[in-house]
NUFI-463978 format. One record per residue (C-alpha): residue number from 1; x, y, z. Coordinates in Angstrom, 1 decimal. Layout:
residues N
@i:NUM | u:X | v:Y | w:Z .
...
***
This chain:
residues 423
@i:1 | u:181.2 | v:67.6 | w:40.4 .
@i:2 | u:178.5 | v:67.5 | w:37.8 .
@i:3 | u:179.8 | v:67.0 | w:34.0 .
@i:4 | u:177.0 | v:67.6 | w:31.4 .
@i:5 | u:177.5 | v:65.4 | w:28.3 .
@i:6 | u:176.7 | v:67.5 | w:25.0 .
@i:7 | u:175.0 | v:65.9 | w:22.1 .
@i:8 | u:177.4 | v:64.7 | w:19.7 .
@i:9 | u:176.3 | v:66.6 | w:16.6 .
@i:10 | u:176.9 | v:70.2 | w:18.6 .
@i:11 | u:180.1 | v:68.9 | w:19.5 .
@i:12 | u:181.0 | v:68.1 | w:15.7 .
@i:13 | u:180.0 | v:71.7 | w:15.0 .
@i:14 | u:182.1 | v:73.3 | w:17.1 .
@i:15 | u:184.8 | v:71.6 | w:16.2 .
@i:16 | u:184.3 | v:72.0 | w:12.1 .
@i:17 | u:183.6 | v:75.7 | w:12.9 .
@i:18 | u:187.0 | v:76.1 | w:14.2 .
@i:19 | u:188.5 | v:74.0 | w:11.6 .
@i:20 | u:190.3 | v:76.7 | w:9.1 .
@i:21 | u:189.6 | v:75.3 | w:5.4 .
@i:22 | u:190.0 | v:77.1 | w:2.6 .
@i:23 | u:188.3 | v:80.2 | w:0.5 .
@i:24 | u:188.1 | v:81.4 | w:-2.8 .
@i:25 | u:187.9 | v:85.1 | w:-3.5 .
@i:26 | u:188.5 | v:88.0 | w:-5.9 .
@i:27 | u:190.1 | v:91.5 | w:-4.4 .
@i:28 | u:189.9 | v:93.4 | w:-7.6 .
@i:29 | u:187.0 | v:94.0 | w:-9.6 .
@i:30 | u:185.2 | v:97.0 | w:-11.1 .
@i:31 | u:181.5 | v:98.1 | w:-11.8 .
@i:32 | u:179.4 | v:100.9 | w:-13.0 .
@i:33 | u:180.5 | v:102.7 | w:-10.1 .
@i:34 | u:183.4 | v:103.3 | w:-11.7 .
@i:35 | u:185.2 | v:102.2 | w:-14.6 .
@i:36 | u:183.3 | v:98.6 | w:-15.2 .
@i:37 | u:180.8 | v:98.4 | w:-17.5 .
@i:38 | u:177.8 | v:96.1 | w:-15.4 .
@i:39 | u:175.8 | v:96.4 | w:-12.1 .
@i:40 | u:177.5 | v:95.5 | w:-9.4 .
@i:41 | u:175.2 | v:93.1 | w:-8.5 .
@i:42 | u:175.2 | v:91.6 | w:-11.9 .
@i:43 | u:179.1 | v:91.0 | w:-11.4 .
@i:44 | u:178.6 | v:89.9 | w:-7.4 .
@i:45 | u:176.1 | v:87.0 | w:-8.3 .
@i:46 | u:178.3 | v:86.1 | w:-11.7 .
@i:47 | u:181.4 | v:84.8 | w:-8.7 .
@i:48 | u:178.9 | v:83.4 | w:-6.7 .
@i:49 | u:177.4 | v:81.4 | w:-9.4 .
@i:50 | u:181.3 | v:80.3 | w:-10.5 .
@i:51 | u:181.7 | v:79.2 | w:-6.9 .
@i:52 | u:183.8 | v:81.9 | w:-5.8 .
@i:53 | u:183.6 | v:81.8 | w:-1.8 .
@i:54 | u:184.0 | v:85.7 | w:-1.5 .
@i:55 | u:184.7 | v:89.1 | w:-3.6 .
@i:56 | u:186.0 | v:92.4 | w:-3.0 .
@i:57 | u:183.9 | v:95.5 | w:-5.2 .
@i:58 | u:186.9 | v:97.8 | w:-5.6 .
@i:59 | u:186.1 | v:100.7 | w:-7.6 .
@i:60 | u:188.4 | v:103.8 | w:-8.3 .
@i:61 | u:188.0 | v:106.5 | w:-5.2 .
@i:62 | u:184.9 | v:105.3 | w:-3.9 .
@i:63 | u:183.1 | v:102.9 | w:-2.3 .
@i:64 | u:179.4 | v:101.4 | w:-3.6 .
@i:65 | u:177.8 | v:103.6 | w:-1.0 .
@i:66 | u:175.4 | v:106.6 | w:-1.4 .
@i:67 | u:173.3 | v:107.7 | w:-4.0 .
@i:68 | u:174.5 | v:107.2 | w:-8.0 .
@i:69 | u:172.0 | v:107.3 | w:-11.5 .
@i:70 | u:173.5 | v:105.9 | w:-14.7 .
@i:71 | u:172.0 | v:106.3 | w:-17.7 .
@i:72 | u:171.2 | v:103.8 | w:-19.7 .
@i:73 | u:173.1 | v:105.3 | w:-23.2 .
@i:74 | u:176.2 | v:105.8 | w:-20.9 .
@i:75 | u:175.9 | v:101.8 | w:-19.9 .
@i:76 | u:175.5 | v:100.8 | w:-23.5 .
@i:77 | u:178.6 | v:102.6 | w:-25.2 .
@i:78 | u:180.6 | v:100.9 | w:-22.5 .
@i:79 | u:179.3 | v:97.4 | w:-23.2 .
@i:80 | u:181.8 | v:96.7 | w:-26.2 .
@i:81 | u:180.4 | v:93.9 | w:-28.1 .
@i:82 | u:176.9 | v:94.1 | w:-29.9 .
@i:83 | u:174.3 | v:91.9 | w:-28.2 .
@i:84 | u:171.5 | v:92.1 | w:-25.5 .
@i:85 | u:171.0 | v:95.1 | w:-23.3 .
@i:86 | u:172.7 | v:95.5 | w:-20.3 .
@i:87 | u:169.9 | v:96.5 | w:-18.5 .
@i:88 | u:167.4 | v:93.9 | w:-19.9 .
@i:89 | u:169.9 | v:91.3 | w:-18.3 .
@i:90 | u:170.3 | v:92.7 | w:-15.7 .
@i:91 | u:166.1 | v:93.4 | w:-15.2 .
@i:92 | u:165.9 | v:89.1 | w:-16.1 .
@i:93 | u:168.5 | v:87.9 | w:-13.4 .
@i:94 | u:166.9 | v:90.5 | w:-10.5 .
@i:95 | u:163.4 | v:91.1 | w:-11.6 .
@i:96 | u:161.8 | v:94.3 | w:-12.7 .
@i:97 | u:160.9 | v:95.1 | w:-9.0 .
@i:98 | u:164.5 | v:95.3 | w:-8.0 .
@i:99 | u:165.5 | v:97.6 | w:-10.7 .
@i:100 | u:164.9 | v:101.2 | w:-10.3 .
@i:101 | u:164.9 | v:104.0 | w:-13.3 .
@i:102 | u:163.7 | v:107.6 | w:-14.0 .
@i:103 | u:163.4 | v:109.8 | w:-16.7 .
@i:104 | u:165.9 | v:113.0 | w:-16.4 .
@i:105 | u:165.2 | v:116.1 | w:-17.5 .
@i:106 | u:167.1 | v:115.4 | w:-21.2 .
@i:107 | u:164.7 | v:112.7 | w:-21.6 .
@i:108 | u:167.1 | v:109.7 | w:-21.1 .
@i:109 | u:166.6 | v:106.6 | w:-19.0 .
@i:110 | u:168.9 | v:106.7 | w:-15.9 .
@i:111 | u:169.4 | v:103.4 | w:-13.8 .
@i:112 | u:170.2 | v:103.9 | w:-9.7 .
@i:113 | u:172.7 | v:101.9 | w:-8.7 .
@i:114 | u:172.5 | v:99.8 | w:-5.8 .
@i:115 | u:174.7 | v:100.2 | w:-2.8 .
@i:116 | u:176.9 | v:97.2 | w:-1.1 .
@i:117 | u:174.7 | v:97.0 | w:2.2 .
@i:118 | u:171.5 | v:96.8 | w:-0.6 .
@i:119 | u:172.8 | v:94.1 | w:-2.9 .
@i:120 | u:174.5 | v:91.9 | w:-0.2 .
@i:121 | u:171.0 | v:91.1 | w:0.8 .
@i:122 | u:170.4 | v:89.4 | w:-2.2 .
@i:123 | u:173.9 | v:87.5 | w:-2.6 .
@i:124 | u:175.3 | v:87.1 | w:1.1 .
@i:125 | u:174.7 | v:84.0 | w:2.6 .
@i:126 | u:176.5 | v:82.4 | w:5.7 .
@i:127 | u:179.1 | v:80.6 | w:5.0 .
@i:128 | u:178.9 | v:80.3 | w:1.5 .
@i:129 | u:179.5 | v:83.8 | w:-0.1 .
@i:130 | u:180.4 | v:86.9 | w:1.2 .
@i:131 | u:181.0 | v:90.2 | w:-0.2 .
@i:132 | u:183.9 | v:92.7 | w:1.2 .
@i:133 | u:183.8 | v:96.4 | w:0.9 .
@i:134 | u:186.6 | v:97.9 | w:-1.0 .
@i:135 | u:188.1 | v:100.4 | w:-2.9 .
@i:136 | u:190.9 | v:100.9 | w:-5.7 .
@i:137 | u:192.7 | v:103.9 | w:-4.2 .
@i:138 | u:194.0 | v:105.7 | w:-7.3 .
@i:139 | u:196.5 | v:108.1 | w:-6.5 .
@i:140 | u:199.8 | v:109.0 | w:-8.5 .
@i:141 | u:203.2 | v:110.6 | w:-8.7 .
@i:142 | u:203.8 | v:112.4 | w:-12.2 .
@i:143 | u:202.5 | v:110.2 | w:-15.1 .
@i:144 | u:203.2 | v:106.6 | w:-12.9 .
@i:145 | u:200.0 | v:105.7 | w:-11.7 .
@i:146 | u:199.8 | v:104.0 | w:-8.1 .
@i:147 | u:196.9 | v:102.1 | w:-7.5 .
@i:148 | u:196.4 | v:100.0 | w:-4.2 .
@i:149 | u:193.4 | v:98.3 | w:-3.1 .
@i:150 | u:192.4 | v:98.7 | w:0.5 .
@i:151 | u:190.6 | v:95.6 | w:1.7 .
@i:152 | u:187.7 | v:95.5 | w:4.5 .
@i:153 | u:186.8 | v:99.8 | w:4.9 .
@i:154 | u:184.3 | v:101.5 | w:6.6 .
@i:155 | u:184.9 | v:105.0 | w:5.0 .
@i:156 | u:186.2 | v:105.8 | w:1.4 .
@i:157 | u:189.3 | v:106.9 | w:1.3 .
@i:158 | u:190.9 | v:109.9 | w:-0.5 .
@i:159 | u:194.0 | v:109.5 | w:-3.1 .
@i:160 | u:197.2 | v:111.4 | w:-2.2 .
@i:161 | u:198.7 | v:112.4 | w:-5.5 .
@i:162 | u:202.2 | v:113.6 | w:-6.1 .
@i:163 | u:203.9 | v:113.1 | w:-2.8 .
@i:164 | u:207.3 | v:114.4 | w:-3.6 .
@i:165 | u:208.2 | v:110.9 | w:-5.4 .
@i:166 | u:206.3 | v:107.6 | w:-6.6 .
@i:167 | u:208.0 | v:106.5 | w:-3.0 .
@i:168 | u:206.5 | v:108.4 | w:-0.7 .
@i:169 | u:203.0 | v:109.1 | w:-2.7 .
@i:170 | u:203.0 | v:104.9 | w:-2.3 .
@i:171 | u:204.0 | v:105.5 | w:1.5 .
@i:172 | u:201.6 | v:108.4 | w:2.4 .
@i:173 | u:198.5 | v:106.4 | w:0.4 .
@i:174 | u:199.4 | v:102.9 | w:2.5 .
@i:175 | u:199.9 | v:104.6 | w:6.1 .
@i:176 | u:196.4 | v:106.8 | w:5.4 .
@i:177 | u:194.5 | v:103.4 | w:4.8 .
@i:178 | u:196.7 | v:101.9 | w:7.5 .
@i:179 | u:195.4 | v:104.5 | w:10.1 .
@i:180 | u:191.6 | v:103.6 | w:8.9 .
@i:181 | u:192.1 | v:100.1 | w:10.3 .
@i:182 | u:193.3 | v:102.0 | w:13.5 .
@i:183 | u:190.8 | v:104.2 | w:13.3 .
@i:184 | u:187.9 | v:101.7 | w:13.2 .
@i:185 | u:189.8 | v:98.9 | w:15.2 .
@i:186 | u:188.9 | v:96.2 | w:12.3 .
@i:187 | u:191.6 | v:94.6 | w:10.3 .
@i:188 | u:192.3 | v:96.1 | w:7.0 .
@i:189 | u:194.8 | v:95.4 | w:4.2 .
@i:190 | u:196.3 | v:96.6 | w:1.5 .
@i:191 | u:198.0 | v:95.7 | w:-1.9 .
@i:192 | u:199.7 | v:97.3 | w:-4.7 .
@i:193 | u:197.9 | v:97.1 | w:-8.0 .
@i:194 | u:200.1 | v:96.3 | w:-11.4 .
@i:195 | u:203.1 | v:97.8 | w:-11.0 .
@i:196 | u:203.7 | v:97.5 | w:-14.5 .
@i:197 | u:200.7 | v:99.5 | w:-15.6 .
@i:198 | u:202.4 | v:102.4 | w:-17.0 .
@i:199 | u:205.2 | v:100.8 | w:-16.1 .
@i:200 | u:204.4 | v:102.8 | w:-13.1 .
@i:201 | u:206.7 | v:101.3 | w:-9.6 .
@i:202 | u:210.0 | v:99.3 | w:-9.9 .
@i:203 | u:211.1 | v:96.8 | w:-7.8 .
@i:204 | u:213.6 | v:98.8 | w:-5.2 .
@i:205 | u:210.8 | v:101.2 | w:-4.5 .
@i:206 | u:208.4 | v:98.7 | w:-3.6 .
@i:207 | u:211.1 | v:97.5 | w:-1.5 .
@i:208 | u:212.1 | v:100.5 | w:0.7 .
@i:209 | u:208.3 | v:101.4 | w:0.8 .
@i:210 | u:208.1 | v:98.6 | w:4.4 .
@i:211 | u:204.7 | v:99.8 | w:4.4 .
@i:212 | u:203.3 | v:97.9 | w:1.7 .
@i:213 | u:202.9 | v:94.2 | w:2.3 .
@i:214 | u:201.2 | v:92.7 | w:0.0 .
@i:215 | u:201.5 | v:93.0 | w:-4.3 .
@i:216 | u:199.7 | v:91.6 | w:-7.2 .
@i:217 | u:201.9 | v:88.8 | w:-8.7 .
@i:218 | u:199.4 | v:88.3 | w:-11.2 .
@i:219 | u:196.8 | v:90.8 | w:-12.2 .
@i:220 | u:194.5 | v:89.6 | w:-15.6 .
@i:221 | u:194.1 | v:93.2 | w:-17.1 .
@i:222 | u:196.4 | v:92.4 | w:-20.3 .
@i:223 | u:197.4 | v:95.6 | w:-19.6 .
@i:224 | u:199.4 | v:95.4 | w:-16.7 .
@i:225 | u:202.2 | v:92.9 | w:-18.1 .
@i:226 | u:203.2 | v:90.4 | w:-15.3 .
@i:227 | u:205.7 | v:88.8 | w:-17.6 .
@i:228 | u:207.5 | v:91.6 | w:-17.6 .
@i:229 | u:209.1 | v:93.2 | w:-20.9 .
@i:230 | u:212.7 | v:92.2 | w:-22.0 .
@i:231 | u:213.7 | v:96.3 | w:-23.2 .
@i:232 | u:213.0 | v:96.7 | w:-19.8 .
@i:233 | u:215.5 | v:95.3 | w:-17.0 .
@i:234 | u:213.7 | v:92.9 | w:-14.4 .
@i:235 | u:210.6 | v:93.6 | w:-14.8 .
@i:236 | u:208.6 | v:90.6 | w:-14.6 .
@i:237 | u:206.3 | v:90.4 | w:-11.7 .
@i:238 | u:208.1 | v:87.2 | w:-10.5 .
@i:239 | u:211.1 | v:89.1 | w:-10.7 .
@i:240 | u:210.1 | v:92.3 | w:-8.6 .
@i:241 | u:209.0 | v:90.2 | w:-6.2 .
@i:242 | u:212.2 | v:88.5 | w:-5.8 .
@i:243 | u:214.8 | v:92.0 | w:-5.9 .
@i:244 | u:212.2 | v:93.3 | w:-3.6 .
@i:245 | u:211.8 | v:90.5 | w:-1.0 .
@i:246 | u:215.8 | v:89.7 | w:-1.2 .
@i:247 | u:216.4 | v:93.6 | w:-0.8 .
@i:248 | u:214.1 | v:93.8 | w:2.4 .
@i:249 | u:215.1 | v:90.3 | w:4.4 .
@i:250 | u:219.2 | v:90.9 | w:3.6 .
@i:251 | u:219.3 | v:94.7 | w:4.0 .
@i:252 | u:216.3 | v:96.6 | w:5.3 .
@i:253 | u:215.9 | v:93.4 | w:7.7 .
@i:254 | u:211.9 | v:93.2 | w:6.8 .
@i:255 | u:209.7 | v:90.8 | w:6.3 .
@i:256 | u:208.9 | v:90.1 | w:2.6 .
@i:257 | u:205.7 | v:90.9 | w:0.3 .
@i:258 | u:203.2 | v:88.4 | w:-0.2 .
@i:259 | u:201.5 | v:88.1 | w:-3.8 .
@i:260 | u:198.1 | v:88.4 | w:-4.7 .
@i:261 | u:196.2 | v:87.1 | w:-7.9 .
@i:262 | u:193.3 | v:89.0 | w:-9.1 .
@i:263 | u:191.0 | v:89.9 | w:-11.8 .
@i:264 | u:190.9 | v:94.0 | w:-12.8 .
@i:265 | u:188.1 | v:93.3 | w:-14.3 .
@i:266 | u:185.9 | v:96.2 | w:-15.9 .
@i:267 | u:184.4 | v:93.9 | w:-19.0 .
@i:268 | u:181.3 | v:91.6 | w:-18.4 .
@i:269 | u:180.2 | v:92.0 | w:-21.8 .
@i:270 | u:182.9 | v:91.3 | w:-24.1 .
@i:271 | u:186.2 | v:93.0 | w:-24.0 .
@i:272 | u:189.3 | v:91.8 | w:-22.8 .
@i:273 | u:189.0 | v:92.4 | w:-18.6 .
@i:274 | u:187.1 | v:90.1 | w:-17.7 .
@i:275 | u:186.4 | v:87.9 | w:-14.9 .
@i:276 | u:187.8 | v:84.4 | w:-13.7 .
@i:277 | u:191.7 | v:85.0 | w:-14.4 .
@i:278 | u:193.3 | v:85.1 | w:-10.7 .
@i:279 | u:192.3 | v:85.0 | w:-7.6 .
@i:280 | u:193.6 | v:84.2 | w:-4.0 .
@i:281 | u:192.8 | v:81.1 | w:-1.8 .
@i:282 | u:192.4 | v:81.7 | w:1.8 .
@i:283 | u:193.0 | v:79.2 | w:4.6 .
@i:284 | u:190.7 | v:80.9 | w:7.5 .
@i:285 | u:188.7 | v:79.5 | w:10.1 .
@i:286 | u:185.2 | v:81.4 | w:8.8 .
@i:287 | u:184.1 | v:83.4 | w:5.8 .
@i:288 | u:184.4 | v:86.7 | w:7.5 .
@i:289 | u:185.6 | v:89.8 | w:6.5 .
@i:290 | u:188.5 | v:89.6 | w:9.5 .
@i:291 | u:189.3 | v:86.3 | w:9.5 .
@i:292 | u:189.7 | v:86.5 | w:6.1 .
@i:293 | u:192.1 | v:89.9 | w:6.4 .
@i:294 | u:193.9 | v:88.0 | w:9.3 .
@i:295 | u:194.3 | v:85.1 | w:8.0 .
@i:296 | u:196.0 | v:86.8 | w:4.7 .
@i:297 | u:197.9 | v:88.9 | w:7.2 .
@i:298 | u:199.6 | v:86.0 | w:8.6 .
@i:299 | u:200.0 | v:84.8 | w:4.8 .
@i:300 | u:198.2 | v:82.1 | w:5.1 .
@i:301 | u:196.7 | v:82.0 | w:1.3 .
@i:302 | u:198.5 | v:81.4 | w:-2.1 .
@i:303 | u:197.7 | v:83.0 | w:-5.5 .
@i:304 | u:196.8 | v:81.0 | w:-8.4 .
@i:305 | u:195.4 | v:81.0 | w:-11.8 .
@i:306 | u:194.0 | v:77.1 | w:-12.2 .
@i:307 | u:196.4 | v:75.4 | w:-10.2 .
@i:308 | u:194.7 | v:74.1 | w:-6.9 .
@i:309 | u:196.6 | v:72.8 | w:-4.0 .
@i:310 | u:195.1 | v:71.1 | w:-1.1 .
@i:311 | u:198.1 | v:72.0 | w:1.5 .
@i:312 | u:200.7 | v:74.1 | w:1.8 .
@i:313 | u:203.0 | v:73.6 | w:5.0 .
@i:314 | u:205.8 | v:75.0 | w:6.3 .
@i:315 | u:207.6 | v:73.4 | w:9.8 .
@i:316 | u:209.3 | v:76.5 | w:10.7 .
@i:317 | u:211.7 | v:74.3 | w:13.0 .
@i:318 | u:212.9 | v:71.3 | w:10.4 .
@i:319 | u:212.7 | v:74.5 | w:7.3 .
@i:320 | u:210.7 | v:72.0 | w:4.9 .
@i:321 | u:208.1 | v:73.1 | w:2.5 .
@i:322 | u:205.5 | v:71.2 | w:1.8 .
@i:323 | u:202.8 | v:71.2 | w:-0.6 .
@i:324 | u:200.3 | v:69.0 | w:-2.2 .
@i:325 | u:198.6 | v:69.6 | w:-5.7 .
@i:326 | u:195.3 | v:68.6 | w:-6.7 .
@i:327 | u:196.5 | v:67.1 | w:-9.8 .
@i:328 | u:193.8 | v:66.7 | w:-13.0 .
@i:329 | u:193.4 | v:63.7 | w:-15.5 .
@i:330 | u:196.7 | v:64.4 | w:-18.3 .
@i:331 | u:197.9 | v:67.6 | w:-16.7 .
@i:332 | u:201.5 | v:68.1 | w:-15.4 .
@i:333 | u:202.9 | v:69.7 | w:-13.0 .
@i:334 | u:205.9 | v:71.4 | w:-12.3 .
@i:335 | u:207.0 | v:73.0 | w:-8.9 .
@i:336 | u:209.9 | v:75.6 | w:-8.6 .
@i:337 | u:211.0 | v:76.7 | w:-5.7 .
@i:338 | u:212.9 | v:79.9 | w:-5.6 .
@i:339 | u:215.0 | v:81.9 | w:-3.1 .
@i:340 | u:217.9 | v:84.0 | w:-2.9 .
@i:341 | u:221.3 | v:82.9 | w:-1.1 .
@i:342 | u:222.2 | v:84.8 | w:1.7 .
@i:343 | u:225.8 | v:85.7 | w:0.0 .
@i:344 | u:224.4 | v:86.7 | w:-3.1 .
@i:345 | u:226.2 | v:88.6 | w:-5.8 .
@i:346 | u:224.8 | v:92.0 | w:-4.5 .
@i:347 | u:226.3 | v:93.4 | w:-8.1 .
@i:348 | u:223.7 | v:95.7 | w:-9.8 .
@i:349 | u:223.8 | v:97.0 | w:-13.9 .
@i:350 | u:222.4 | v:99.7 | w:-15.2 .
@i:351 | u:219.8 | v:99.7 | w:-17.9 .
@i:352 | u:218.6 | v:102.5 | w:-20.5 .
@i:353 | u:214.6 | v:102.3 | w:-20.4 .
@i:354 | u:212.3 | v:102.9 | w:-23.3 .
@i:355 | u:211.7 | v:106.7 | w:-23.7 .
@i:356 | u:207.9 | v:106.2 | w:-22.2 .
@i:357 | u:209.2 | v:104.2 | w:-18.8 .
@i:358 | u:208.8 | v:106.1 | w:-15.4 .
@i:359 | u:212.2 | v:105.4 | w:-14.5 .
@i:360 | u:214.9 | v:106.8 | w:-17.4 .
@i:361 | u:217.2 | v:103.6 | w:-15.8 .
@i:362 | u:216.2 | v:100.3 | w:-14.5 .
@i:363 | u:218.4 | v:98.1 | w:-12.3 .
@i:364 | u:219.7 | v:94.8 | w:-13.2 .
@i:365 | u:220.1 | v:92.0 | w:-10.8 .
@i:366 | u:222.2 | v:89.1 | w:-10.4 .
@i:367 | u:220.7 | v:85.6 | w:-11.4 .
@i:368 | u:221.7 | v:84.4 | w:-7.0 .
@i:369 | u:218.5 | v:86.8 | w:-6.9 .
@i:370 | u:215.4 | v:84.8 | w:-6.7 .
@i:371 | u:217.2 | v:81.5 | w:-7.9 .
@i:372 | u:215.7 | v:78.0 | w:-8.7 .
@i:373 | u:217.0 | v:76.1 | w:-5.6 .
@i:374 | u:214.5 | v:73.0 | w:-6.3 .
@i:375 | u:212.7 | v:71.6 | w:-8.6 .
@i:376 | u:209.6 | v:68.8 | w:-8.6 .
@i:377 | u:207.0 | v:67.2 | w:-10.9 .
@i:378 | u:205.6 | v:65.1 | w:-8.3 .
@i:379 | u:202.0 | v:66.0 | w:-6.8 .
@i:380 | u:203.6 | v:66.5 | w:-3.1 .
@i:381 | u:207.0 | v:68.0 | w:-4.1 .
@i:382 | u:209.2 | v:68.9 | w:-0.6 .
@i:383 | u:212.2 | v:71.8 | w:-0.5 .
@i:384 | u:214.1 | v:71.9 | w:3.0 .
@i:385 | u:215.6 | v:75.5 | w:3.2 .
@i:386 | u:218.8 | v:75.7 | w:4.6 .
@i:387 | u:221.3 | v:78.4 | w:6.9 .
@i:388 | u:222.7 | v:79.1 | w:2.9 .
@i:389 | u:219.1 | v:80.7 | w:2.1 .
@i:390 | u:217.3 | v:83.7 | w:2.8 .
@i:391 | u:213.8 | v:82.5 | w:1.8 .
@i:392 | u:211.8 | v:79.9 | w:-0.1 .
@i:393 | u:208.8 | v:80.1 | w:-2.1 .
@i:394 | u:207.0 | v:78.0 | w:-4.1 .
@i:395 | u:205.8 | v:78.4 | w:-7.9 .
@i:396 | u:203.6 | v:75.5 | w:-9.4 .
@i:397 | u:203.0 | v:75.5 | w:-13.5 .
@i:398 | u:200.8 | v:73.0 | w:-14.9 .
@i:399 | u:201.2 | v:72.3 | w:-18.7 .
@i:400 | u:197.8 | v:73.6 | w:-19.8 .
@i:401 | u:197.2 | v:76.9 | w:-20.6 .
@i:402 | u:194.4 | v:79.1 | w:-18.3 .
@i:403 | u:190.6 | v:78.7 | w:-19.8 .
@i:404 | u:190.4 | v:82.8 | w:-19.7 .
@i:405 | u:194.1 | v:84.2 | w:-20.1 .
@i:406 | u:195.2 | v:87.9 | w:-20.2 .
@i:407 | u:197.5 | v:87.1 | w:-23.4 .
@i:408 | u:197.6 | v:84.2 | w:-25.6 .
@i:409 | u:200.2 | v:81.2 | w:-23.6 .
@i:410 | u:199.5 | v:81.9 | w:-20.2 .
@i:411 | u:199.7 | v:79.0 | w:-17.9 .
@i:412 | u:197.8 | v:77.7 | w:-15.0 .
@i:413 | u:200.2 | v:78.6 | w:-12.1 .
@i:414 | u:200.0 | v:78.7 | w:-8.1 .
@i:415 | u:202.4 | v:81.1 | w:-6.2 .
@i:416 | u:202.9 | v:80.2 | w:-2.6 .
@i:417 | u:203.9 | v:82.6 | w:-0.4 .
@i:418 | u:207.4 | v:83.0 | w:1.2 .
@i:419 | u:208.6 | v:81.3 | w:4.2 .
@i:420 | u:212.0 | v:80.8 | w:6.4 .
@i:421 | u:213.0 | v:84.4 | w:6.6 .
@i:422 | u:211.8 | v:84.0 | w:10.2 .
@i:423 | u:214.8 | v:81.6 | w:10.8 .
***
């Protein structure tokens, strides 16, 4: 038998191209093909320039695809703040060649927009930066709106509105983007935007709707509230989160929602949506549209809004979580980790809502729902779950507040995602 020795520098790369590491991304952001108010390209290179590893162009009801003209008075009333024009900016970072405009019939400047497959060439590169088709799927049941961003599409796909409840228009919207990843045989996600926008979905929907798998934890629209409001009962993102992950493992015997953290942004010139709030971080093997999908899938990525941890491991067999902080020069940490008990006090109260809530009641929970179990400020802090829990999960607060907040006092923060449900 003949063995052939390979050189040792192919070998290393195959084995570092197999090695999962991790990647930064965005799965919620807005342009002028929509509701933003810059060029899609304009907003694809501004990630890649902050070292984002990939991002996700997820405008209302459409995808950046076909043939669109802006004009150029529509792009300046949505620009906010006084200052340069948007389109002279965007003509210096891209070149005057790459820009295309007409004159309509009304005599106004209109600006094409370029498509996803026509700016990628310019952005995209192996390995470094990748950019995801997407779409913010805007549908709605009465005045709640329900808003879920489908993640790796081929095809746009159309809002169901008004489904007989805000549960089933939220069922009917996931299984229709569901059956577009069967459809195409690719993997494709999805995950509930802001459910306190509106104050649109409450936690024991989001709980019953087993379709939906993933949820925005954090979202850095200031209008979508992930702290919750205290007129209105448990309604802090951490909180749904928890009634909805306890109600699924302990009664609907599901497995739980994992959290995303995103942008929403719409505002690149001024304005209070902008860019650089959350995002997710990815553990795959490549920066590809799939692995990336998968590799969420199997929730293997964490949240976070500053906070950077280099591990995050769970031994399914021994039940211990373990994690491991990239601390920062005269920051602190602190590391919660919350669960539910299995014998929790099931006990629910009822709670008048404000008059403009989409639900005239909201449920009250007991505090053995989503309950510190453990607390660390070390850099590696450790929980071991126990026969006594019915999940862990892992929140990490440093003691500085985010560069960019939503609202004044928000902190830099890390949410892992939950584990030993599966025991």
């Amino acid at each position: 038998m003949r063995f052939t020795l390979l050189p040792l520098l192919f070998l290393a790369t195959l084995v570092s191209a197999d090695e999962p590491r991790w990647f930064k991304g965005n799965t919620h952001t807005h342009s002028l093909w929509s509701d933003g108010n810059d060029f899609p390209d304009m907003i694809s290179a501004w990630y890649k320039d902050q070292g984002y590893d990939f991002l996700a162009m997820s405008d209302h009801n459409t995808l950046n695809a076909g043939e669109k003209w802006v004009t150029e008075t529509t792009i300046e009333k949505k620009k906010i703040t006084l200052g340069r024009k948007v389109l002279d900016k965007y003509r210096e970072r891209f070149g005057a060649d790459w820009v295309v405009t007409r004159t309509n019939a009304k005599g106004e400047v209109e600006v094409k927009l370029k498509t996803l497959e026509e700016y990628r060439t310019k952005l995209e590169e192996p390995g470094k930066f990748l950019l995801v088709q997407a779409e913010e799927v805007s549908a709605g049941f009465a005045k709640a709106p329900i808003h879920i961003n489908a993640i790796n599409l081929e095809e746009a796909i159309q809002p169901l509105k008004d489904i007989t409840s805000i549960r089933e228009t939220l069922r009917a919207n996931l299984q229709a983007i569901a059956a577009q990843g069967l459809k195409t045989g690719r993997p494709v996600m999805a995950h509930l935007n802001h459910p306190n926008f509106k104050w649109a979905v409450n936690a024991e929907d989001i709980a019953h709707v087993i379709e939906d798998k993933f949820f925005e934890v954090y979202n850095g629209h200031p209008a979508t509230f992930p702290e919750g409001d205290p007129l209105r009962a448990d309604t802090s993102t951490e909180r749904i989160w928890d009634i909805a992950n306890t109600i699924r493992i302990a009664e609907l015997k599901q497995p739980p929602l994992y959290g995303m953290g995103t942008d929403d942004s719409h505002h690149y010139h001024g304005g209070n949506a902008t860019s650089g709030r959350g995002w997710v971080m990815v553990k795959a093997e490549k920066l590809e549209a799939n692995a990336l999908v998968e590799a969420m899938q199997r929730g293997d990525f964490y949240a976070s809004t500053g906070v950077t941890l280099e591990e995050v491991n769970f031994d399914k067999k021994t039940g211990f979580l373990r994690l491991k902080i990239k601390g920062e020069p005269g920051v602190n940490y602190v590391t919660e980790f919350r669960g539910t008990w299995k014998k929790y006090d099931r006990a629910v109260k009822e709670v008048p809502a404000p008059a403009d809530d989409n639900y005239p009641v909201r449920l009250q929970h007991s505090e053995d729902v989503g309950d510190v179990l453990g607390r660390s400020v070390a850099l590696d802090p450790v929980f071991q779950i126990t026969d006594d829990h019915l999940y862990i999960r892992a929140i990490v607060t440093a003691d500085r507040d985010m560069t960019n907040p939503a609202t004044p006092g928000q902190k830099q923060k890390a949410w892992t995602q939950p584990v030993g449900w599966q025991k």
